[in-house]
Gaussian input, Z-matrix of N, CA and C with variables (Angstrom, degrees):
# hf/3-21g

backbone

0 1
 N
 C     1     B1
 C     2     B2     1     A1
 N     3     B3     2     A2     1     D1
 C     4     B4     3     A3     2     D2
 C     5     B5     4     A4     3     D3
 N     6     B6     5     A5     4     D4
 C     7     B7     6     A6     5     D5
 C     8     B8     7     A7     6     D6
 N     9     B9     8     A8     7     D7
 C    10    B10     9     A9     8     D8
 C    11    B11    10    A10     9     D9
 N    12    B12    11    A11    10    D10
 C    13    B13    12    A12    11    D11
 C    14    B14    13    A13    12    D12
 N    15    B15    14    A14    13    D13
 C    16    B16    15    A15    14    D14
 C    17    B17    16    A16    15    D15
 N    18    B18    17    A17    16    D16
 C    19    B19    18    A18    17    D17
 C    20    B20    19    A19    18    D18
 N    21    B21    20    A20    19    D19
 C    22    B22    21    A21    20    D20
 C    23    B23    22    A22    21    D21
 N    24    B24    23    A23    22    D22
 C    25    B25    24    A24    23    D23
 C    26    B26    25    A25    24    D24
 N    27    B27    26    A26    25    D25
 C    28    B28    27    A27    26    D26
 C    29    B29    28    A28    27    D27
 N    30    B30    29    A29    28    D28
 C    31    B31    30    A30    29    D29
 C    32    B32    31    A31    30    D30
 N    33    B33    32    A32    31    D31
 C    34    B34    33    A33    32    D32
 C    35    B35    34    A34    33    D33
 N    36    B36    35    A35    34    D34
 C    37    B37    36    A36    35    D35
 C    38    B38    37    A37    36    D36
 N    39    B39    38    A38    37    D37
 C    40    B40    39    A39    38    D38
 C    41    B41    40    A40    39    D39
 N    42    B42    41    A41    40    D40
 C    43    B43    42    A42    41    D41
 C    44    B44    43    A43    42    D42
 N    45    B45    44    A44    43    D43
 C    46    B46    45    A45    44    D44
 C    47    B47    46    A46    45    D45
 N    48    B48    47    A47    46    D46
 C    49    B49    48    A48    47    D47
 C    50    B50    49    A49    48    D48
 N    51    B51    50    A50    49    D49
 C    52    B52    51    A51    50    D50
 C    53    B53    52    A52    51    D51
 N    54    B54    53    A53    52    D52
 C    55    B55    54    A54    53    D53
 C    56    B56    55    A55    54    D54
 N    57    B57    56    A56    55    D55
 C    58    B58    57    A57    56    D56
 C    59    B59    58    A58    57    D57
 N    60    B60    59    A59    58    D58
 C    61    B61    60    A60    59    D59
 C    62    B62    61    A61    60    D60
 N    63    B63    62    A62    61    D61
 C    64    B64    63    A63    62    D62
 C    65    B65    64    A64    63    D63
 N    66    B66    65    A65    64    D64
 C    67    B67    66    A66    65    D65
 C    68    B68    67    A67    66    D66
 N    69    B69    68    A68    67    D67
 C    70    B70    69    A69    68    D68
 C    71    B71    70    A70    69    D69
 N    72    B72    71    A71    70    D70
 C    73    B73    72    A72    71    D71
 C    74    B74    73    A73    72    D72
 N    75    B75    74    A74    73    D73
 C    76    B76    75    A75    74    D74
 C    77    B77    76    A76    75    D75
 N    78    B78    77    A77    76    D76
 C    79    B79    78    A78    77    D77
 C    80    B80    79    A79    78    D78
 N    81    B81    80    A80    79    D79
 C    82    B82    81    A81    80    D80
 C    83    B83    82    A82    81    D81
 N    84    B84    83    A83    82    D82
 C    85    B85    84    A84    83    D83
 C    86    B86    85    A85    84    D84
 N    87    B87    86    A86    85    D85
 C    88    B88    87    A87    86    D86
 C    89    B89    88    A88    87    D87
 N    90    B90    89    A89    88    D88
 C    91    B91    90    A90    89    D89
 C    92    B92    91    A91    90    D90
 N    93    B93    92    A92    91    D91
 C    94    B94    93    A93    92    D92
 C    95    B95    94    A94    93    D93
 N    96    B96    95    A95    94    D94
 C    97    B97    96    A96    95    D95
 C    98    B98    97    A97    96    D96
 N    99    B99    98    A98    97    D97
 C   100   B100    99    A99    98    D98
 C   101   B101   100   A100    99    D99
 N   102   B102   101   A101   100   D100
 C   103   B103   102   A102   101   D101
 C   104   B104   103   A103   102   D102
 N   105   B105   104   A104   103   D103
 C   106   B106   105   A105   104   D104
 C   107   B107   106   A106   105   D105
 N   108   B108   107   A107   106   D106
 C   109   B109   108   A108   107   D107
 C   110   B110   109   A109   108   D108
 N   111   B111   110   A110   109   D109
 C   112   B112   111   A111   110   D110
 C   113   B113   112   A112   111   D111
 N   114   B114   113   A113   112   D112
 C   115   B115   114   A114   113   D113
 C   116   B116   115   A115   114   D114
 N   117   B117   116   A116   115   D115
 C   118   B118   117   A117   116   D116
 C   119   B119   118   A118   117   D117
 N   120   B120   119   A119   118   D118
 C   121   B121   120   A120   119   D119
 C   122   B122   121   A121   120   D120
 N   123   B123   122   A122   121   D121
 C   124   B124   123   A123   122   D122
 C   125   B125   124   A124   123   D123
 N   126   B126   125   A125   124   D124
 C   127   B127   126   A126   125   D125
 C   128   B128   127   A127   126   D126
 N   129   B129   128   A128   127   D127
 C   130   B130   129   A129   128   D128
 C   131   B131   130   A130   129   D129
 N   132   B132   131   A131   130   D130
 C   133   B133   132   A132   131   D131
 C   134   B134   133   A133   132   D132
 N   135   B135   134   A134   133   D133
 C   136   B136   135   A135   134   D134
 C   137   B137   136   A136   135   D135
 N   138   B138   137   A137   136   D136
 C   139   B139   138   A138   137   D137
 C   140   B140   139   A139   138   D138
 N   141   B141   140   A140   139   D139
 C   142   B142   141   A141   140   D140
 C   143   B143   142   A142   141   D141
 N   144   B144   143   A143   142   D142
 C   145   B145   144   A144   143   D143
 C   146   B146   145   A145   144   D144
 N   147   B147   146   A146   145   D145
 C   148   B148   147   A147   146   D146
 C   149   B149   148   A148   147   D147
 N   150   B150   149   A149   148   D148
 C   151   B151   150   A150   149   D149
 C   152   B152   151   A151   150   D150
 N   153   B153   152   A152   151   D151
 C   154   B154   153   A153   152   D152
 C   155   B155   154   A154   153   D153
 N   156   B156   155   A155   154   D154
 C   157   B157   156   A156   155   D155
 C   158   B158   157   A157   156   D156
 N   159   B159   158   A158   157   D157
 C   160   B160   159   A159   158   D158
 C   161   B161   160   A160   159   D159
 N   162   B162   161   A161   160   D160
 C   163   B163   162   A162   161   D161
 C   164   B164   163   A163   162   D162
 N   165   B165   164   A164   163   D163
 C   166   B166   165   A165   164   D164
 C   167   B167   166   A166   165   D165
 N   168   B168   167   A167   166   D166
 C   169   B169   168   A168   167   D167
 C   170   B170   169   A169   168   D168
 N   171   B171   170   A170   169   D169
 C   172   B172   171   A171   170   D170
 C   173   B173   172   A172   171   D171
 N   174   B174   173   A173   172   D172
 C   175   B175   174   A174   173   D173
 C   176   B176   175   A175   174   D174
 N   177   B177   176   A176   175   D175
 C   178   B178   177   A177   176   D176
 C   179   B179   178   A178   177   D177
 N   180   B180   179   A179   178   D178
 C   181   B181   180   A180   179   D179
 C   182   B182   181   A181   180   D180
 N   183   B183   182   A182   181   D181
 C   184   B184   183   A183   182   D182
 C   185   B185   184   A184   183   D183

   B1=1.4455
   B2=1.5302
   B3=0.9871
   B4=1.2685
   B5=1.5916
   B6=1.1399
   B7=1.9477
   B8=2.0025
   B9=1.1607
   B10=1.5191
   B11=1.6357
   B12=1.5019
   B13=1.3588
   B14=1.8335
   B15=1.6702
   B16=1.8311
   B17=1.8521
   B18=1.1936
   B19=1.6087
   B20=1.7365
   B21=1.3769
   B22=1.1335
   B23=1.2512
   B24=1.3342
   B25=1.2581
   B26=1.2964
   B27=1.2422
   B28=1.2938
   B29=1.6314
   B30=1.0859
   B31=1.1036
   B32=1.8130
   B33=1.5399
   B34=1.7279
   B35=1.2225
   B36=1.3845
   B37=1.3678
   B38=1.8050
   B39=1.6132
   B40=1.0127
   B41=2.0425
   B42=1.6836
   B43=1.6898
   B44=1.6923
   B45=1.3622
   B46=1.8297
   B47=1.1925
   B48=1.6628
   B49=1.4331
   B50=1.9820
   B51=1.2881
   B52=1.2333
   B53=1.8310
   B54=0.6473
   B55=1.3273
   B56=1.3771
   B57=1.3384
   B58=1.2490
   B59=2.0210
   B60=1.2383
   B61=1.1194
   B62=1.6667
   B63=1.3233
   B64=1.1051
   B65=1.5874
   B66=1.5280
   B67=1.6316
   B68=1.5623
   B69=1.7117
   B70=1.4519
   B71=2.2317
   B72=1.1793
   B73=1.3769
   B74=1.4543
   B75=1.0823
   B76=1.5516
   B77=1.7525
   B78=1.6614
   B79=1.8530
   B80=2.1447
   B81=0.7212
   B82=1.8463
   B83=1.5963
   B84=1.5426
   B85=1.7745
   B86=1.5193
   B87=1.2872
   B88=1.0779
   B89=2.0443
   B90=1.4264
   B91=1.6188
   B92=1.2388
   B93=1.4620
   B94=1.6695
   B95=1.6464
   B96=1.3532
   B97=1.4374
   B98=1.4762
   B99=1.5322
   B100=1.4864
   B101=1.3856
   B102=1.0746
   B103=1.6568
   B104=1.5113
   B105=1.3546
   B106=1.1332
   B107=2.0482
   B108=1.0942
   B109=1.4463
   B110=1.5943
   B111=1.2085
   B112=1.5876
   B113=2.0669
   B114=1.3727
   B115=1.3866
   B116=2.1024
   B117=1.3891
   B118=1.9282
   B119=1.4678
   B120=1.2018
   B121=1.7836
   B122=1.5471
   B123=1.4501
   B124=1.5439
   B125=2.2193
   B126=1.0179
   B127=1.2170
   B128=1.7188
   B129=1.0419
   B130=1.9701
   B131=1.5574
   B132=0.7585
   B133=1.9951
   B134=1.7219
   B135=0.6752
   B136=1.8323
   B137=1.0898
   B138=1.7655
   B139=1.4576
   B140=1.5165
   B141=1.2818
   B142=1.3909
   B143=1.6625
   B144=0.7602
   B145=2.1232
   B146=1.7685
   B147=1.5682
   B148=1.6791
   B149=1.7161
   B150=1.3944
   B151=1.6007
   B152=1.9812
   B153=1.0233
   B154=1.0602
   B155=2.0470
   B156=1.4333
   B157=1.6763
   B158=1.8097
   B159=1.1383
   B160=1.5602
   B161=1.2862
   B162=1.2522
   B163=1.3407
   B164=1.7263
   B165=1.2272
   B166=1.2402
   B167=1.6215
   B168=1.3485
   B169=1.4765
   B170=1.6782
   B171=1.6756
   B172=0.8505
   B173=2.0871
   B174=1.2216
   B175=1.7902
   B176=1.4602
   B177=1.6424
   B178=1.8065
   B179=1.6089
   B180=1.2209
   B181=1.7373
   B182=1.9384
   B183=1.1333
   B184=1.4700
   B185=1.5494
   A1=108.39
   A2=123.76
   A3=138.92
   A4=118.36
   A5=98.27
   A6=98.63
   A7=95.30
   A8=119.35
   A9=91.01
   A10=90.86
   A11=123.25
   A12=110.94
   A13=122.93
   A14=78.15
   A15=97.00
   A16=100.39
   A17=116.08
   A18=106.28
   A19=118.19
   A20=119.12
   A21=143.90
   A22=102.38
   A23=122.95
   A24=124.37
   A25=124.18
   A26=110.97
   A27=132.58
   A28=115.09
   A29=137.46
   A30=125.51
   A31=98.93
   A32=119.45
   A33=113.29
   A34=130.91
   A35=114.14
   A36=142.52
   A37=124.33
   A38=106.13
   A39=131.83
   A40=132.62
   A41=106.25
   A42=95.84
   A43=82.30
   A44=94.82
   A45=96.13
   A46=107.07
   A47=104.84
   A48=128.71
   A49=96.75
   A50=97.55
   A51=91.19
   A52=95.52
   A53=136.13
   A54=144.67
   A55=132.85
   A56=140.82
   A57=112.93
   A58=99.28
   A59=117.47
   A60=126.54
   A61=117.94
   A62=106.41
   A63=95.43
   A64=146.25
   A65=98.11
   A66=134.07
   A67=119.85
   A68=98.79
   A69=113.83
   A70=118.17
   A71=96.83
   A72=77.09
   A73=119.37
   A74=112.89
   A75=141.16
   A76=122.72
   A77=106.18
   A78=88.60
   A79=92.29
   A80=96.44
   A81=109.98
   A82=105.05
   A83=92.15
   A84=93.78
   A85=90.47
   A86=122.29
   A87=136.91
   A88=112.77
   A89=109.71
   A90=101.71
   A91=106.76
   A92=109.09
   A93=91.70
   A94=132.73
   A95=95.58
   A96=113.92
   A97=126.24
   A98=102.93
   A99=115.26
   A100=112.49
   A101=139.13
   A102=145.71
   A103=129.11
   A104=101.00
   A105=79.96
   A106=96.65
   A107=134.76
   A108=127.45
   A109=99.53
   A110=128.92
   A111=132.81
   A112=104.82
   A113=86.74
   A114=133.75
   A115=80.45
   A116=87.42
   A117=100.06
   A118=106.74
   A119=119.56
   A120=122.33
   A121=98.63
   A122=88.98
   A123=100.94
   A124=98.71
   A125=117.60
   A126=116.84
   A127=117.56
   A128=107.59
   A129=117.49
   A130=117.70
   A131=105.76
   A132=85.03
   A133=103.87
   A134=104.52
   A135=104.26
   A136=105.09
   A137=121.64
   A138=136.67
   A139=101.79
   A140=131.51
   A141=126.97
   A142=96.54
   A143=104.22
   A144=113.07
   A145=94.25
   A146=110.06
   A147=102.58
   A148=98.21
   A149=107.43
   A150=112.40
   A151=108.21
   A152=109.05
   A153=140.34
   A154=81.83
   A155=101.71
   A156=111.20
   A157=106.04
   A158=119.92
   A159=117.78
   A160=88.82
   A161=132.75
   A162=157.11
   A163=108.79
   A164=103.56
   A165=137.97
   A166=115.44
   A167=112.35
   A168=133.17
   A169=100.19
   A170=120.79
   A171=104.94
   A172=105.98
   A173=110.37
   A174=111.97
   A175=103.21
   A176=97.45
   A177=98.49
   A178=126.91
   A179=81.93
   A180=88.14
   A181=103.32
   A182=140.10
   A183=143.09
   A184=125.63
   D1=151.88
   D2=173.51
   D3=-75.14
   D4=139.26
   D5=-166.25
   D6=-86.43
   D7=4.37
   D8=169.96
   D9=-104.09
   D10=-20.32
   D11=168.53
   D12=-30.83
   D13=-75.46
   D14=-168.48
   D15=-63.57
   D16=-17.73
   D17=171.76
   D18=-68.92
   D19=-34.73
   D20=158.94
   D21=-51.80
   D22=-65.47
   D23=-179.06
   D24=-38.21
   D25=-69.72
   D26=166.35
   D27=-41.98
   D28=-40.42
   D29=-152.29
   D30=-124.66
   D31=-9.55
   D32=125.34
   D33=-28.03
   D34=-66.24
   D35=-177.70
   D36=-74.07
   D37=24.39
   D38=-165.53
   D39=42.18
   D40=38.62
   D41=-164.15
   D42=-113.26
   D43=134.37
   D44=170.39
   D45=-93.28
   D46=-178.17
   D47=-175.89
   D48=-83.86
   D49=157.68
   D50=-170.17
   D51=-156.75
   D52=-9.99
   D53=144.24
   D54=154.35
   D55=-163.77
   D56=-161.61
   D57=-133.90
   D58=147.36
   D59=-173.49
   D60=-89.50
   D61=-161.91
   D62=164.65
   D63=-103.73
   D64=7.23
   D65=161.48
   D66=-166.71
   D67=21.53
   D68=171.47
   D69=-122.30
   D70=146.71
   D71=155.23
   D72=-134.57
   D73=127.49
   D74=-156.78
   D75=-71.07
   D76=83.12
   D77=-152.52
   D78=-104.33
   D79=-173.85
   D80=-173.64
   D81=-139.00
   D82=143.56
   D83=161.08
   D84=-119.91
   D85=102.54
   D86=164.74
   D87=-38.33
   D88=-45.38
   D89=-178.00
   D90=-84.57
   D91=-17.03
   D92=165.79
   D93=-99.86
   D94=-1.28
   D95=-173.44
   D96=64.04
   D97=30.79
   D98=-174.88
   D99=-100.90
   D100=148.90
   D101=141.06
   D102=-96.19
   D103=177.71
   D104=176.08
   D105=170.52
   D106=148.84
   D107=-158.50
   D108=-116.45
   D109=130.78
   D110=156.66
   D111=-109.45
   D112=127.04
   D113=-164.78
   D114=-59.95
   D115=139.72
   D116=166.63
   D117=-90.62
   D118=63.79
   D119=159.26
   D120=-111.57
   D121=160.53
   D122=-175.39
   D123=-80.89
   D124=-43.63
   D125=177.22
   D126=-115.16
   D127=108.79
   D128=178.62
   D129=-66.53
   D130=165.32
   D131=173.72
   D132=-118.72
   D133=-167.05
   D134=-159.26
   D135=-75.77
   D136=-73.95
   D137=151.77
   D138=2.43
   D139=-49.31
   D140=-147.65
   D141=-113.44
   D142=-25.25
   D143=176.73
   D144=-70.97
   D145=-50.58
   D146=-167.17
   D147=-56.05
   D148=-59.05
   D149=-165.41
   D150=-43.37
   D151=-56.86
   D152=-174.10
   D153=-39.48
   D154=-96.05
   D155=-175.74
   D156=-38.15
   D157=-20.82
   D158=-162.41
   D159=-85.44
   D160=-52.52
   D161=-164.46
   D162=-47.19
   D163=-54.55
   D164=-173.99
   D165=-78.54
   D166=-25.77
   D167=174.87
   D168=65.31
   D169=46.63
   D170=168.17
   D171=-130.87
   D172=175.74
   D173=-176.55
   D174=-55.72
   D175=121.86
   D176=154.30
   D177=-21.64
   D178=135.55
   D179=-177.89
   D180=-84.66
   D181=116.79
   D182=155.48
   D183=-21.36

């Protein structure tokens, strides 16, 4: 998947940006009180999109 995908994704699904690391960027679901980091590649692999959304306590990303 594409990392402006799952950023989109993510931030549909209400988790903001929250700042940026040092080869991560660092987003929050504030109502759930989760975090969680998506990697600066241009393409993620799936495995790592599920963790990422599980992480986050929000629906798989497609």
């Amino acid at each position: 998947m594409k990392r402006r995908d799952l950023i989109r994704h993510l931030e549909v699904n209400g988790c903001q940006f929250l700042r940026e690391g040092g080869n991560h960027t660092i987003y929050v679901n504030r109502t759930n009180k989760k975090v969680s980091s998506v990697p600066r590649h241009n393409e993620i692999f799936d495995y790592l999109v599920k963790k990422i959304c599980k992480d986050l306590e929000i629906p798989s990303a497609k």
